[in-house]
N, C-alpha and C positions, 0 to 999 in steps of 0.2 A: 490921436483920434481923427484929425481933419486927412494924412495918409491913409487912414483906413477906410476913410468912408471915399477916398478919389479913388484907390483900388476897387472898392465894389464898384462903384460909379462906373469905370473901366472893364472891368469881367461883365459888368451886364452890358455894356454896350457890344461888347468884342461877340459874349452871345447872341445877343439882335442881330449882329454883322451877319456873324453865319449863317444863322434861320433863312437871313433874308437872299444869302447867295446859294446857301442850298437849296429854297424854292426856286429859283432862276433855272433849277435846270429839271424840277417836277413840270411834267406832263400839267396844260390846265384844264385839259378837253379831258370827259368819262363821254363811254359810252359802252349803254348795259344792256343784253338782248337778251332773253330766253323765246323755249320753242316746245310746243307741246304737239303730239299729235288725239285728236278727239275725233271717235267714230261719230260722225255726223258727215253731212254731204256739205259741201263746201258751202252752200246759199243759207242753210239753216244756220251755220256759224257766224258767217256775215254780216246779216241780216240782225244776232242778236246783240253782235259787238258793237256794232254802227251804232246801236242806242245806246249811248252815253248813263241810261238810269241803269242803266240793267247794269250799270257796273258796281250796282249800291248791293246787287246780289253776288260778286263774285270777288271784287278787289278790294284785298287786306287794308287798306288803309281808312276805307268807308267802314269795315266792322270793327278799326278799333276801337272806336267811340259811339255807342251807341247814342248819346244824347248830338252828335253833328250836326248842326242845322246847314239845308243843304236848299238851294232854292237853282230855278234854271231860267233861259231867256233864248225865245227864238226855238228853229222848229229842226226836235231831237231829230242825229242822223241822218243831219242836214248843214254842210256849212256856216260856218258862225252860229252856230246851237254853242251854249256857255253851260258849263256848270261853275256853280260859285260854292263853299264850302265854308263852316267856321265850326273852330272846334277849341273845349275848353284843353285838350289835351294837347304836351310839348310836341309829339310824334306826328299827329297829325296835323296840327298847327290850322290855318287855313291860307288861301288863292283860288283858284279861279282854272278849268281846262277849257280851252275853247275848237271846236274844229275849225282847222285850215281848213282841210280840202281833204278829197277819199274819189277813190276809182272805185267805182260801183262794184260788189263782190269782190275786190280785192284789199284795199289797203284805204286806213283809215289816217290820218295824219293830225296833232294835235299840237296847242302851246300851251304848256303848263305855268301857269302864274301863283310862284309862293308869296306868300305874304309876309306868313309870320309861320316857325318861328326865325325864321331869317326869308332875304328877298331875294330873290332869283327868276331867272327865268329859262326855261329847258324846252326842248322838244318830244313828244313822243310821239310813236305809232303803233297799232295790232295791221297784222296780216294774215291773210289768210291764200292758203297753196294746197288746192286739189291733188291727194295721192293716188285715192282710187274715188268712186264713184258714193264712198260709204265714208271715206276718213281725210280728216283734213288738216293738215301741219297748220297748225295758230303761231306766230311771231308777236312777241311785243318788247319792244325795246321804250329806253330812254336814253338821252343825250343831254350833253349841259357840258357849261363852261365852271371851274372854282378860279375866279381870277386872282393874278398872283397880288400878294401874298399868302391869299387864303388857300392856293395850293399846298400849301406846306401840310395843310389836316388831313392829306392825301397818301403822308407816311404812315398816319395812326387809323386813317377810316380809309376801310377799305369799299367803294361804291360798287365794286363790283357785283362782290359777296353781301352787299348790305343792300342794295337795290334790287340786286339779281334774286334774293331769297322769296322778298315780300311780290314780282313778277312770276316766282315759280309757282308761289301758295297761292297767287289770283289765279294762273292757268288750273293748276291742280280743282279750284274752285270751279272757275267755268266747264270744264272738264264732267264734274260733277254734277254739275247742272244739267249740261247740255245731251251727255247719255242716258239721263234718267227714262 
């Protein structure tokens, strides 16, 4: 019996071994971008993504929970404007986006603070690029680090596809807002 249980002892070690040398060579940086183009003129799109509330009307992760308690601080579409978020739901967990800094009509730049259901902390941005005079390519990505060894979740979740879907169904969102 005491063989068999130092052979298990050993097979799960020998497994943790590997896990831990096959994250060693998983990637720890994601980074996830979509791109929509929305007939509107480049200032009208700007103008309604810079305000941080208006994203309680178009980004998937504010409609998953309808009960979100969601409060703000400092002045929207303005540097250091915060949104804070809490939700009873796993998916959207709660944290905190706050703006860094934004080029007027172009590009808005953000820090994301999760909380719960795990802690992190990522980057994101919307931009926006004049095609013609009527229609406007929208950019929003995210960034972030899974530090190792939690890179290893990175063979089974894919951020791209799983980030990139819920970024497609906010544009697609805005999109529909914003043509009405």
């Amino acid at each position: 019996m005491l063989k068999f249980l130092k052979r298990i002892f050993i097979l799960i070690g020998l497994i943790i071994g590997v896990v831990l040398i096959v994250a060693l060579f998983i990637p720890t940086e994601f980074d996830v971008k979509r791109e929509l183009v929305i007939t509107q003129p480049k200032d009208i799109v700007f103008n309604y993504i810079v305000e941080l509330k208006n994203q309680e009307n178009y980004g998937v992760w504010w409609k998953a929970d309808p009960k979100i308690k969601i409060s703000y601080s400092g002045t929207d579409g303005q540097p250091g404007f915060i949104t804070k978020w809490k939700s009873k739901k796993e998916e959207v967990g709660s944290g905190q986006q706050k703006i860094i800094s934004l080029t007027q009509g172009e590009r808005i730049d953000l820090e994301l603070k999760f909380i719960e259901p795990f802690e992190s902390t990522n980057k994101s941005f919307m931009a926006t690029k004049q095609i013609d005079e009527s229609s406007t390519r929208v950019s929003w990505g995210i960034s972030g680090e899974m530090p190792y060894p939690m890179n290893i979740m990175t063979l089974f979740i894919n951020m791209d596809d799983q980030l990139g879907s819920d970024l497609e169904k906010g544009l697609k969102n805005l999109k529909n807002i914003l043509e009405k």
